[in-house]
Backbone as CSV, one residue per row, in Angstrom:
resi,resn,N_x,N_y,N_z,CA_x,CA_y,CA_z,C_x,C_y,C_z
1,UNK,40.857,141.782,54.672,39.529,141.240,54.435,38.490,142.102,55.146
2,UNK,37.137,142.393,54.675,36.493,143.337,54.872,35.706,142.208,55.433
3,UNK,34.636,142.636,56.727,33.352,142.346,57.737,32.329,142.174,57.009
4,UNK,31.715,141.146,56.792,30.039,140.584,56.455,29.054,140.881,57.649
5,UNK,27.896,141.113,56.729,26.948,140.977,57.395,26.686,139.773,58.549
6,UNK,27.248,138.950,57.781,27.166,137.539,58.557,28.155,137.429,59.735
7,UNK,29.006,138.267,60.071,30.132,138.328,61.111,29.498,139.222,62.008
8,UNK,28.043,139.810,62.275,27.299,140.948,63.424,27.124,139.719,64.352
9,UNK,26.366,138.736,64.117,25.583,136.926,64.817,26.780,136.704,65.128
10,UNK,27.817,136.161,64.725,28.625,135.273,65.281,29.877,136.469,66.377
11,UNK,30.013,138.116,66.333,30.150,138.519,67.582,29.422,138.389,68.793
12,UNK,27.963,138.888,68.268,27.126,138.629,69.257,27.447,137.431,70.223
13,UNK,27.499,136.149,69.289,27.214,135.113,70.219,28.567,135.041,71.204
14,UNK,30.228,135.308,70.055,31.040,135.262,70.834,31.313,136.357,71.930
15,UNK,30.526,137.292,72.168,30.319,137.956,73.257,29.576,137.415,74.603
16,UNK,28.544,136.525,73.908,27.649,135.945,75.003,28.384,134.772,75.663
17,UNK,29.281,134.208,74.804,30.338,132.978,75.496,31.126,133.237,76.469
18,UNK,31.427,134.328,76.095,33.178,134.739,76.502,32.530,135.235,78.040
19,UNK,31.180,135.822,77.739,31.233,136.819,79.369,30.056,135.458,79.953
20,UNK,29.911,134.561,80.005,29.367,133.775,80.493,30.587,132.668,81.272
21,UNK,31.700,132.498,80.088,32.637,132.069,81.129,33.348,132.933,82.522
22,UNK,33.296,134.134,81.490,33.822,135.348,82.874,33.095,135.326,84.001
23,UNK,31.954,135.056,83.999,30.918,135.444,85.114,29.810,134.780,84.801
24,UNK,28.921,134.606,86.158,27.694,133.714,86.162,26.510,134.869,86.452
25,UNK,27.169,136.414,86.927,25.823,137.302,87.075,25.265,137.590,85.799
26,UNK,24.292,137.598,85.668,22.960,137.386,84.387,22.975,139.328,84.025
27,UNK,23.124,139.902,84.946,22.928,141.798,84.819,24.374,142.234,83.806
28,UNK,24.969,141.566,84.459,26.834,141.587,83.665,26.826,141.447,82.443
29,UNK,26.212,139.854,82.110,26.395,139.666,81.239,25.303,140.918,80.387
30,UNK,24.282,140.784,80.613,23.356,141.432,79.681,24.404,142.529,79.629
31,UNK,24.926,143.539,80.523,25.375,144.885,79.836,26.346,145.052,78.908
32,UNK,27.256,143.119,78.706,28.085,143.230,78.248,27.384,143.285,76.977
33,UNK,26.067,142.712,76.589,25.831,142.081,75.489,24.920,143.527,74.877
34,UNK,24.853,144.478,75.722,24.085,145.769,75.333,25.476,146.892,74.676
35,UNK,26.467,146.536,75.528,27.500,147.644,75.525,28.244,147.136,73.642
36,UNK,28.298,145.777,73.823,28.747,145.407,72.553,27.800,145.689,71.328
37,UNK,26.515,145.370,71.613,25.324,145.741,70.552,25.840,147.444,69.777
38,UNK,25.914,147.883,70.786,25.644,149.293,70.674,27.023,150.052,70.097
39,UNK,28.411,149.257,70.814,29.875,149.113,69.889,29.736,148.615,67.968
40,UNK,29.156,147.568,67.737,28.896,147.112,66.013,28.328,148.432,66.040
41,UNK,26.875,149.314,66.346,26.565,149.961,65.305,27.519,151.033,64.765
42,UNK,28.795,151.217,65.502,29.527,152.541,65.061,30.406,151.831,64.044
43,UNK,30.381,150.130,63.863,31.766,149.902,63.245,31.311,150.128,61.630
44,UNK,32.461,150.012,60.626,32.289,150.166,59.222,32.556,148.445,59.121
45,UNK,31.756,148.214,57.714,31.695,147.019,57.173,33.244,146.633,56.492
46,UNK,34.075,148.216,56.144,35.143,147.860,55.472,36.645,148.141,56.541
47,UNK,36.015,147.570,57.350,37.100,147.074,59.019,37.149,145.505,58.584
48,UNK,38.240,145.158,58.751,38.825,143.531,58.861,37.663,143.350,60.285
49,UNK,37.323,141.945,60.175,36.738,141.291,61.555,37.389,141.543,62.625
50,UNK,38.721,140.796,62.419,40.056,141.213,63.539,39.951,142.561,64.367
51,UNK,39.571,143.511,63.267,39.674,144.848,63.988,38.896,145.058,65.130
52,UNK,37.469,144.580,64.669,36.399,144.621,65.468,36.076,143.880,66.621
53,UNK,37.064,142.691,66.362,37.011,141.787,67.582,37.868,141.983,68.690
54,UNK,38.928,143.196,68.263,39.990,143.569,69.573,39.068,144.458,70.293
55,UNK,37.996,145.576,69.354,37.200,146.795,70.393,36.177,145.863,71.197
56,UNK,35.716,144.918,70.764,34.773,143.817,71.252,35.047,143.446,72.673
57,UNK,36.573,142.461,72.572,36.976,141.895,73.650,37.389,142.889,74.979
58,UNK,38.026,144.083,74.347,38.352,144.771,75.578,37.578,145.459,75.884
59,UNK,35.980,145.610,75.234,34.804,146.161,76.230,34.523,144.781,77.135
60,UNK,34.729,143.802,77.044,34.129,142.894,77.198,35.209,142.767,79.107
61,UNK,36.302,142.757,78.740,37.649,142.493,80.128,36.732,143.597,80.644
62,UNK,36.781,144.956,79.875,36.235,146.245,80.685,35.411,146.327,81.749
63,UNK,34.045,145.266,81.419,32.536,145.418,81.770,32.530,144.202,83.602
64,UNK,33.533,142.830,82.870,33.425,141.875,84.031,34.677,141.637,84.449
65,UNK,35.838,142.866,84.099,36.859,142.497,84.976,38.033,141.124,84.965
66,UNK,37.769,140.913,83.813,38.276,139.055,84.065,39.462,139.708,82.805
67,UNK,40.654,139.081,82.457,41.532,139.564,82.196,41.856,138.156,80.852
68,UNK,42.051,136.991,81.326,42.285,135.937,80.461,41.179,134.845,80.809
69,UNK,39.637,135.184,80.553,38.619,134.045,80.661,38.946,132.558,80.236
70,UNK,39.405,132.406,79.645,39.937,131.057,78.617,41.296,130.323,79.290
71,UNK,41.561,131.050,80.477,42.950,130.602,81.011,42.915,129.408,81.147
72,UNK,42.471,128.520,81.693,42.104,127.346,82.021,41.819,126.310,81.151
73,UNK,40.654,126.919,80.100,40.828,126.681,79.272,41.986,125.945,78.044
74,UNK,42.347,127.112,78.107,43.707,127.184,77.028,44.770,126.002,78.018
75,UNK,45.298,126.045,79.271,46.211,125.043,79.576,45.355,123.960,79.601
76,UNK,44.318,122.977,79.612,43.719,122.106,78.946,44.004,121.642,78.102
77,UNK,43.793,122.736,76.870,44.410,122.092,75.255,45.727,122.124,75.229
78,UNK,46.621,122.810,75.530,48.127,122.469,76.030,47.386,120.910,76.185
79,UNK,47.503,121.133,77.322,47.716,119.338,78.012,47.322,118.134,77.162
80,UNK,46.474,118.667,76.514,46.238,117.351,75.631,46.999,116.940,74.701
81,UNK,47.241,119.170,73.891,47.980,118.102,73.088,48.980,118.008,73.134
82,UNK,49.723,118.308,74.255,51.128,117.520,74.579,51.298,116.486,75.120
83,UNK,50.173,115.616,75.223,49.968,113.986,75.408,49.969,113.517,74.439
84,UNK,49.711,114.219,72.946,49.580,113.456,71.692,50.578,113.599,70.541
85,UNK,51.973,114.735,71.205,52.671,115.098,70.558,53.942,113.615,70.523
86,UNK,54.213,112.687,71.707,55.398,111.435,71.474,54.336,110.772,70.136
87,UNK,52.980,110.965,70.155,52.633,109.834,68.858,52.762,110.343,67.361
88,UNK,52.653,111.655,67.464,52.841,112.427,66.414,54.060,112.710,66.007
89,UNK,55.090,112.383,66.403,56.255,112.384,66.329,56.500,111.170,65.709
90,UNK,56.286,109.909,66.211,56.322,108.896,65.420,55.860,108.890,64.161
91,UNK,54.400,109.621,64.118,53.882,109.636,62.784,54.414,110.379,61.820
92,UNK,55.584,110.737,62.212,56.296,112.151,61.174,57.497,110.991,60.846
93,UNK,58.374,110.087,61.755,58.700,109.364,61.371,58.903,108.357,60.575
94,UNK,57.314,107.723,60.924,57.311,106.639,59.730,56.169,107.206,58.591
95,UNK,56.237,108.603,58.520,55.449,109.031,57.212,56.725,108.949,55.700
96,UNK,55.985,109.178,54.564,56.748,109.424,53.371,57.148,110.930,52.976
97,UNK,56.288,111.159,53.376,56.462,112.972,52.915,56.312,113.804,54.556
98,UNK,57.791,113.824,55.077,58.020,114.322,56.548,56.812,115.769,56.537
99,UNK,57.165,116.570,55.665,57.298,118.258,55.634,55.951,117.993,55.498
100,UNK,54.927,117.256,54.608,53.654,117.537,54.385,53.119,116.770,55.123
101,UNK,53.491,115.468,56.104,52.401,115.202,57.260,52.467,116.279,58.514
102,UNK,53.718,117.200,58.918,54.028,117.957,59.697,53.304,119.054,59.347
103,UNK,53.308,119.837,58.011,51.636,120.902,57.932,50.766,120.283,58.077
104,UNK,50.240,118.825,58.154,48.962,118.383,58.042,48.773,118.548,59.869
105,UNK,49.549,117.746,60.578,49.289,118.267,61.945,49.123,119.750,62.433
106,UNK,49.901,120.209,61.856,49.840,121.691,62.218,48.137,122.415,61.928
107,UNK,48.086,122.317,60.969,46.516,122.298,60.550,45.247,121.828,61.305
108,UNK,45.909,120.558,61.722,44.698,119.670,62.410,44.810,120.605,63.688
109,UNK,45.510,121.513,64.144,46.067,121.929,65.506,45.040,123.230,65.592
110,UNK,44.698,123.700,63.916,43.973,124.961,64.138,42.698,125.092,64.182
111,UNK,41.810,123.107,64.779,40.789,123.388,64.884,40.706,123.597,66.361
112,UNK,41.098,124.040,67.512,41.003,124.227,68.399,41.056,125.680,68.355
113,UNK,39.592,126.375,68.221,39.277,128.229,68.136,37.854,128.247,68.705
114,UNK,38.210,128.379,69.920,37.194,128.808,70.858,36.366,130.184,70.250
115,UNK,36.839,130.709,69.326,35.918,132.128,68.937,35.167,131.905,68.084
116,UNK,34.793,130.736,67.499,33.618,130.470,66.452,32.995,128.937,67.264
117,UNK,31.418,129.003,66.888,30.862,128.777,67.716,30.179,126.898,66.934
118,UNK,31.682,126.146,67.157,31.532,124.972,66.818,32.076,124.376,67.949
119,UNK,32.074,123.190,67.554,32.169,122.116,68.898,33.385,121.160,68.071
120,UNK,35.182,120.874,68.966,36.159,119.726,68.072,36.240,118.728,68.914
121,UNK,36.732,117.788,68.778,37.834,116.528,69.143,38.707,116.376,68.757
122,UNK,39.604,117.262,69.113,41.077,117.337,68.635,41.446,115.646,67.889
123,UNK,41.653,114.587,68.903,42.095,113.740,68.136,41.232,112.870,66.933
124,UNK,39.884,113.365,66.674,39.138,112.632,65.714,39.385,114.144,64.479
125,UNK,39.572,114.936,64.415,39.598,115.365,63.377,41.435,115.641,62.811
126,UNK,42.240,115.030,63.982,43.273,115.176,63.907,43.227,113.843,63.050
127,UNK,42.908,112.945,62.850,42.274,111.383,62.441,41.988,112.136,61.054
128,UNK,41.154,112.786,60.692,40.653,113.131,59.583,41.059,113.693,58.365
129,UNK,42.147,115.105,59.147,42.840,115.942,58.830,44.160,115.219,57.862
130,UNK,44.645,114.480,58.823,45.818,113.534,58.413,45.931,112.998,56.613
131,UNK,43.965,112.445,56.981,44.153,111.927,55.476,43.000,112.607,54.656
132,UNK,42.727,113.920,54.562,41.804,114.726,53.762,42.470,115.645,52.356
133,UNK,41.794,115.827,51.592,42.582,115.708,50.650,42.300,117.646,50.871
134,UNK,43.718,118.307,50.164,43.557,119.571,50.465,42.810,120.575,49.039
135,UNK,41.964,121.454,49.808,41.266,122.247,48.703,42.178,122.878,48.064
136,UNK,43.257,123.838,48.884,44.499,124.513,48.275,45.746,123.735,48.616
137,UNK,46.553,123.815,47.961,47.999,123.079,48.427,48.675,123.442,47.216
138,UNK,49.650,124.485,47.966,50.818,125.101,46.980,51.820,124.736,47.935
139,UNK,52.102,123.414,47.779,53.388,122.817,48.345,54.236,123.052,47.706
140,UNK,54.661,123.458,46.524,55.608,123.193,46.080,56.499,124.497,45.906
141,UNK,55.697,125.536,45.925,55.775,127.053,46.292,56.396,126.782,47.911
142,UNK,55.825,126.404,48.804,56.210,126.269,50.167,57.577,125.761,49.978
143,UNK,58.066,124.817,49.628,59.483,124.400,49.504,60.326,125.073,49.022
144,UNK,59.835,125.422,47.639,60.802,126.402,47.156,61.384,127.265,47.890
145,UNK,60.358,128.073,48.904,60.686,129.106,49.267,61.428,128.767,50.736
146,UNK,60.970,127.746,51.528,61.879,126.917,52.241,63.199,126.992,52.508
147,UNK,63.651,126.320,51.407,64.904,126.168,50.856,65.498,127.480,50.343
148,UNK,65.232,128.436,49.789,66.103,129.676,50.278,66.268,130.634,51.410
149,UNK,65.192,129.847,51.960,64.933,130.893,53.387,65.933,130.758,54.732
150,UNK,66.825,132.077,55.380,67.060,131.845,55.998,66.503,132.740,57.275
151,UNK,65.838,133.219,57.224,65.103,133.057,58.375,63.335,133.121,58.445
152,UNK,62.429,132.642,59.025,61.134,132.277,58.663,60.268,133.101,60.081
153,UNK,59.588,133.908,59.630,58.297,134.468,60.819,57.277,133.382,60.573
154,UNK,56.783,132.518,62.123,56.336,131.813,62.184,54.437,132.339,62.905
155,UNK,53.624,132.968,62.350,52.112,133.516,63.259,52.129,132.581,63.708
156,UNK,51.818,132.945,64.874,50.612,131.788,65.641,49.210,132.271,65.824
157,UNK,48.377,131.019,66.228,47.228,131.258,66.420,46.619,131.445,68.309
158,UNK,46.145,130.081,67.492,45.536,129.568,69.393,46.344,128.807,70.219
159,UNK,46.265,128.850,71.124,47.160,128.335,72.633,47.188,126.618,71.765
160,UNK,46.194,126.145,72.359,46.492,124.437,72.249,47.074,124.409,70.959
161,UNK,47.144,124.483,69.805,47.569,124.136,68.113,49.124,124.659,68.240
162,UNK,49.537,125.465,69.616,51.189,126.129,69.142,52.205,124.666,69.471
163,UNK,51.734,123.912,70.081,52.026,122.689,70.586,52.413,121.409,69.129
164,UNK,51.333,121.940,67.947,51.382,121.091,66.716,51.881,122.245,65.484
165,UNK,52.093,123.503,65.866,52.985,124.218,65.404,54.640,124.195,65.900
166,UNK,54.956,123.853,66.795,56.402,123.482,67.590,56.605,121.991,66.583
167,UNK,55.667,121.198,65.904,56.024,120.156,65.173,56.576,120.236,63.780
168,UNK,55.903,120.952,63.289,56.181,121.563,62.020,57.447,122.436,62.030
169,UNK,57.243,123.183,62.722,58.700,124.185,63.378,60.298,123.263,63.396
170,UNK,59.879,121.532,64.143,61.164,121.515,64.412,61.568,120.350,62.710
171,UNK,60.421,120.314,62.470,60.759,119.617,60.365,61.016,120.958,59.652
172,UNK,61.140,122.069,59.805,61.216,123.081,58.857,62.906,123.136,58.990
173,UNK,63.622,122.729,59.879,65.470,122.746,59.942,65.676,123.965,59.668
174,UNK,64.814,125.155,60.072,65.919,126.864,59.574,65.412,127.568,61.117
175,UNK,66.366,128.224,61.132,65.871,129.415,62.165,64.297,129.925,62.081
176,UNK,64.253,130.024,62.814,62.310,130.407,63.420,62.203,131.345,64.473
177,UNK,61.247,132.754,64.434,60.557,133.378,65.189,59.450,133.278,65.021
178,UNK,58.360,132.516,66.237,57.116,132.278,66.333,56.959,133.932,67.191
179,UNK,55.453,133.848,66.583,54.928,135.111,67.155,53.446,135.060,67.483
180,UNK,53.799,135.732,68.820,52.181,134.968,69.734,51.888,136.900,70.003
181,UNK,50.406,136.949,70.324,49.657,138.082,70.698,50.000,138.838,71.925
182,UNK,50.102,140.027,72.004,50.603,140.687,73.026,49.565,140.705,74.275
183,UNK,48.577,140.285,74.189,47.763,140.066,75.677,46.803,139.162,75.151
184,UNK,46.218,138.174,76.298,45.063,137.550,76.440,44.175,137.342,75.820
185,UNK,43.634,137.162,74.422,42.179,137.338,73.642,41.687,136.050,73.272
186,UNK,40.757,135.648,73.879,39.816,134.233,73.537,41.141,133.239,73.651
187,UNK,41.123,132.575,72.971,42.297,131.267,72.949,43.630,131.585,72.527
188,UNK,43.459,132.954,71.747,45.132,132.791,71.429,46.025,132.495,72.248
189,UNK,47.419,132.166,71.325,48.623,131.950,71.811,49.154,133.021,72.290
190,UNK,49.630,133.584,73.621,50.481,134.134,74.251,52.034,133.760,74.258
191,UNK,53.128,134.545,75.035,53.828,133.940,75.267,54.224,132.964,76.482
192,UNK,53.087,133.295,77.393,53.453,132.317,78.323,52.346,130.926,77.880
193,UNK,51.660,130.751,76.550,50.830,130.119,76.547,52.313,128.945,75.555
194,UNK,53.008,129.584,74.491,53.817,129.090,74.141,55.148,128.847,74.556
195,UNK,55.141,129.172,75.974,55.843,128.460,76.682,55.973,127.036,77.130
196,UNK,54.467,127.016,77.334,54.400,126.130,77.816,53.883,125.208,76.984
197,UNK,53.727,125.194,75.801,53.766,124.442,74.446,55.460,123.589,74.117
198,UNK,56.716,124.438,74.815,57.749,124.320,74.391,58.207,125.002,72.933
199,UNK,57.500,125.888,72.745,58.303,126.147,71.162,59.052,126.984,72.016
200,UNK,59.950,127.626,73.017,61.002,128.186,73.424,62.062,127.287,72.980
201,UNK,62.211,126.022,73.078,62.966,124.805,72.994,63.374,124.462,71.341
202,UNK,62.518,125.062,70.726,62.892,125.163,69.050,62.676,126.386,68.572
203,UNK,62.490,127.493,68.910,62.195,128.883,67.797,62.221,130.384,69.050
204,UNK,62.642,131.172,68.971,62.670,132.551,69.508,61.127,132.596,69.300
205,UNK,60.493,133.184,70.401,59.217,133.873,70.621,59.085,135.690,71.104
206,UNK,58.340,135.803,69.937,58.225,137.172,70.240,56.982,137.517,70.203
207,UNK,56.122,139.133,70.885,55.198,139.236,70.815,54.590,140.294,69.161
208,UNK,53.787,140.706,68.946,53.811,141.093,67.183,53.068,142.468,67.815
209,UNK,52.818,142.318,69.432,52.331,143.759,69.702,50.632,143.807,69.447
210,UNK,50.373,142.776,68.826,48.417,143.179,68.273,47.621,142.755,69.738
211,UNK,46.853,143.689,69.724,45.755,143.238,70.584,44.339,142.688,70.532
212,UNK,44.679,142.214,68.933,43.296,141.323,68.321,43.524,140.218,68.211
213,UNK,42.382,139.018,68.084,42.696,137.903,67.420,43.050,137.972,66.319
214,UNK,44.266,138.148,66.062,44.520,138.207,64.551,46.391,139.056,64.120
215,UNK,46.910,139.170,63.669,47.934,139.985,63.225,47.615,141.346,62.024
216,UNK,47.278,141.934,62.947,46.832,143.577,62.036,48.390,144.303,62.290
217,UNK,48.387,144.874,61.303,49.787,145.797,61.412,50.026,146.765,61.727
218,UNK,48.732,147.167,61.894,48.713,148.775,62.512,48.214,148.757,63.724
219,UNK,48.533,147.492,64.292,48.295,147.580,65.835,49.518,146.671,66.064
220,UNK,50.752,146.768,65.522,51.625,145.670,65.593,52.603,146.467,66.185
221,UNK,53.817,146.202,67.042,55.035,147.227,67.323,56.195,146.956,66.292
222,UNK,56.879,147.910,66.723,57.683,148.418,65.472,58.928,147.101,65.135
223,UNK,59.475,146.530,66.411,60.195,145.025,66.241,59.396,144.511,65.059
224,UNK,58.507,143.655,65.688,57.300,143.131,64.582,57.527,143.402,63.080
225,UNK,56.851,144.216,63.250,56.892,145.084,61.504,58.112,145.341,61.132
226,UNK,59.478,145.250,61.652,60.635,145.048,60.870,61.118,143.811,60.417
227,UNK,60.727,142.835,61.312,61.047,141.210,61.253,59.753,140.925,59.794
228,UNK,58.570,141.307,60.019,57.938,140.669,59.010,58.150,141.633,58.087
229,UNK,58.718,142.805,57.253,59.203,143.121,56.528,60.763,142.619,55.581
230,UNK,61.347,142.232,56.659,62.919,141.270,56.345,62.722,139.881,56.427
231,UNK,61.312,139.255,57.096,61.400,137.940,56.936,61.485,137.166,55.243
232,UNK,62.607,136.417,54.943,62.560,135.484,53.875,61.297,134.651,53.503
233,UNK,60.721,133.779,54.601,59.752,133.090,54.226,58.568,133.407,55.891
234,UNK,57.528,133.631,55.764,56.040,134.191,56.451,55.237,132.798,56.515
235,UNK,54.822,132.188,57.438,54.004,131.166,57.866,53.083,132.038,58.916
236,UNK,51.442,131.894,58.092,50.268,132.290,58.935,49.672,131.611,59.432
237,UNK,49.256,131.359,60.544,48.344,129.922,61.187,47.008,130.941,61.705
238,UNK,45.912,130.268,60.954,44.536,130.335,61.441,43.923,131.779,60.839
239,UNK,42.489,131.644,60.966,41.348,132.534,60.007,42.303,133.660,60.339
240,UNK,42.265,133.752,61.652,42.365,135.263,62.152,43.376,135.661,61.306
241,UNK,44.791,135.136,61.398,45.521,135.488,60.538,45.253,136.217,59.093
242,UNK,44.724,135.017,58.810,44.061,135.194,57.109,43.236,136.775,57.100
243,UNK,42.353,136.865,58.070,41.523,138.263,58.181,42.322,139.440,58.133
244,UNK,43.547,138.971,58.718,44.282,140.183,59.072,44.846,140.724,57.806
245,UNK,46.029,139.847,57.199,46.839,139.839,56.301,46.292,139.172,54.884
246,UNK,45.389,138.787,54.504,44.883,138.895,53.184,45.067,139.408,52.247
247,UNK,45.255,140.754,52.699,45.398,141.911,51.498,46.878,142.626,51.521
248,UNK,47.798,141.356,52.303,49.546,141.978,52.198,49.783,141.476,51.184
249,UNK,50.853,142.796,50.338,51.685,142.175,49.568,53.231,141.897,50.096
250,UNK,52.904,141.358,51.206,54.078,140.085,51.768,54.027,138.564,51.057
251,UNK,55.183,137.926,50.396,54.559,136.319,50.194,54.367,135.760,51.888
252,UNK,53.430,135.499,51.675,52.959,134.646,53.070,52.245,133.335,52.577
253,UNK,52.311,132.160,53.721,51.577,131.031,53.212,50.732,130.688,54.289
254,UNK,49.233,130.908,53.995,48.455,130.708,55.131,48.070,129.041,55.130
255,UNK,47.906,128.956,56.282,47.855,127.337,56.882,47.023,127.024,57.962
256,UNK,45.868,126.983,57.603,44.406,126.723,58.204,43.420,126.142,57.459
257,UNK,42.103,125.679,58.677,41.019,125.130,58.151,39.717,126.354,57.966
258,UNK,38.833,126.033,57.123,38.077,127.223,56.667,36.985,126.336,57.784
259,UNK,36.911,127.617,58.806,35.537,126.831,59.626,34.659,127.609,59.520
260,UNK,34.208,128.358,58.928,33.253,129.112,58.736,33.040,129.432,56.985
261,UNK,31.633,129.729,56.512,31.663,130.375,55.792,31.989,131.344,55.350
262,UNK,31.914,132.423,55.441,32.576,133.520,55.125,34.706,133.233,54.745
263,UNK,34.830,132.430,55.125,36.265,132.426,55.270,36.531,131.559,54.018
264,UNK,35.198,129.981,53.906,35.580,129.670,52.974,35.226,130.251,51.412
265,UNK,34.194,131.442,51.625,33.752,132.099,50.605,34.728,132.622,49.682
266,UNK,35.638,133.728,50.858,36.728,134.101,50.768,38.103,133.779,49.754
267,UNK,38.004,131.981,50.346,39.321,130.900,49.520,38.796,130.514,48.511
268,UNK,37.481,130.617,48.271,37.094,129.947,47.309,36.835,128.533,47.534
269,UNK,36.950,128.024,48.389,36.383,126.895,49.117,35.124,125.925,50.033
270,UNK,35.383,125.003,50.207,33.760,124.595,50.936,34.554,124.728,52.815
271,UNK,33.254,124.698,53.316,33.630,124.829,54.790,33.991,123.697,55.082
272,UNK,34.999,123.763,55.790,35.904,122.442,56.645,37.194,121.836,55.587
273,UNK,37.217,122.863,54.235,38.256,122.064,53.688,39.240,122.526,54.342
274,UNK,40.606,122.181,54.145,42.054,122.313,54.921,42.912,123.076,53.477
275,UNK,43.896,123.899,53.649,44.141,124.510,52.704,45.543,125.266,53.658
276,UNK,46.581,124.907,52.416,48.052,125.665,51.979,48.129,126.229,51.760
277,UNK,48.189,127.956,51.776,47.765,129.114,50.147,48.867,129.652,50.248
278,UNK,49.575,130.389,48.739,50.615,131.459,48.914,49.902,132.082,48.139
279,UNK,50.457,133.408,48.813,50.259,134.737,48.157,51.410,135.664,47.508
280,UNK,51.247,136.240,46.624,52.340,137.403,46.587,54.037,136.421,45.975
């Protein structure tokens, strides 16, 4: 997926967030917000976002020194939502359709993305999510492919949602490698972030090597790119994903909410719908 005009504003701002949590000096921040200004004008419009948001962030560690700003952060949403995972469990229980209330949580999991500049309540839109009707939903493609799959690359996204991805993970009954980001960027999932989610306890974790929000392949290591080349069935969680891999001809099934325009422009969708997609 190629960079909009409309994606220059929403770095900006996520530059001004990120180094405001890093630091409270006002000189810092400004140079971060000069050094980044002056980073967009060299970028091309036909760079994925993803791309632009890895040169972004690591001017950004560069300028104030702070390594994982969101740390704190991120074990927060852990915590919560592993207070809400014994009820969600029940609710997978006494649901009718196990496999499709378990993507519906998983989903509800990917509104927690500190890099776009909205405000959630995990459990009121987790409330919402549950019973919203989906813009895309190629469930039936998802099963199919399910059911011959024996082994499944699982993306991850953000730290708190790997917690309602470990749910879905343990209704999918096949072998699973979840794959979290090789260092620190805004909220993503790490591996010590999905540690402590517990998906060690249901799925092999590996890192995919990218140093963006997102799974780009040419910043991926070579493990990586052999597993998602031999993987049977590809589960993508969140935009970033989508930014990254859009234009693979891997079947992949992306599994996120469109929180932005541009993304839902993209699906062909309105902003905030929830959406299943296969590709390929």
């Amino acid at each position: 997926m190629k960079t909009y005009l409309d994606c220059i504003p929403c770095f900006m701002s996520q530059a001004l967030r990120t180094s405001r949590i890093s630091t409270k000096d006002e000189k810092t921040i400004k140079t971060v917000l000069d050094e980044v200004g002056c980073t967009i004008k060299g970028f091309s419009l036909s760079q994925s976002p993803p791309e632009m948001a890895a040169v972004i962030y690591k001017k950004i560690k560069q300028i104030t020194f702070v390594d994982d700003p969101y740390q704190n952060i991120k074990r927060l949403n852990i915590e919560e939502a592993l207070q809400l995972y014994p009820k969600l469990k029940i609710l997978i229980e006494k649901s009718d359709n196990r496999l499709l209330t378990a993507i519906r949580i998983a989903i509800a999991g990917n509104v927690i993305d500190l890099g776009i500049d909205k405000q959630f309540n995990i459990i009121q839109d987790l409330s919402l999510i549950l019973n919203q009707k989906f813009a895309i939903l190629d469930l039936q493609q998802f099963v199919q492919r399910l059911e011959g799959a024996k082994s499944i690359l699982y993306l991850g996204d953000n730290a708190g949602e790997s917690v309602f991805d470990r749910i879905l993970i343990e209704e999918l009954g096949k072998k699973v490698t979840y794959v979290v980001r090789e260092v620190p960027i805004i909220n993503d999932v790490t591996y010590a972030d999905a540690v402590s989610s517990g998906i060690h306890k249901v799925a092999e974790i590996i890192s995919s090597g990218s140093t963006a929000p997102a799974t780009l392949l040419q910043l991926c290591n070579e493990e990586f790119k052999e597993r998602f080349n031999k993987a049977d069935m590809i589960i993508s969680k969140g935009q970033g994903n989508f930014e990254g891999l859009s234009d693979s001809d891997r079947p992949i099934f992306f599994l996120l909410k469109a929180k932005c325009r541009i993304i839902a422009n993209e699906l062909g969708v309105k902003e905030d719908d929830i959406i299943l997609k296969s590709i390929n």
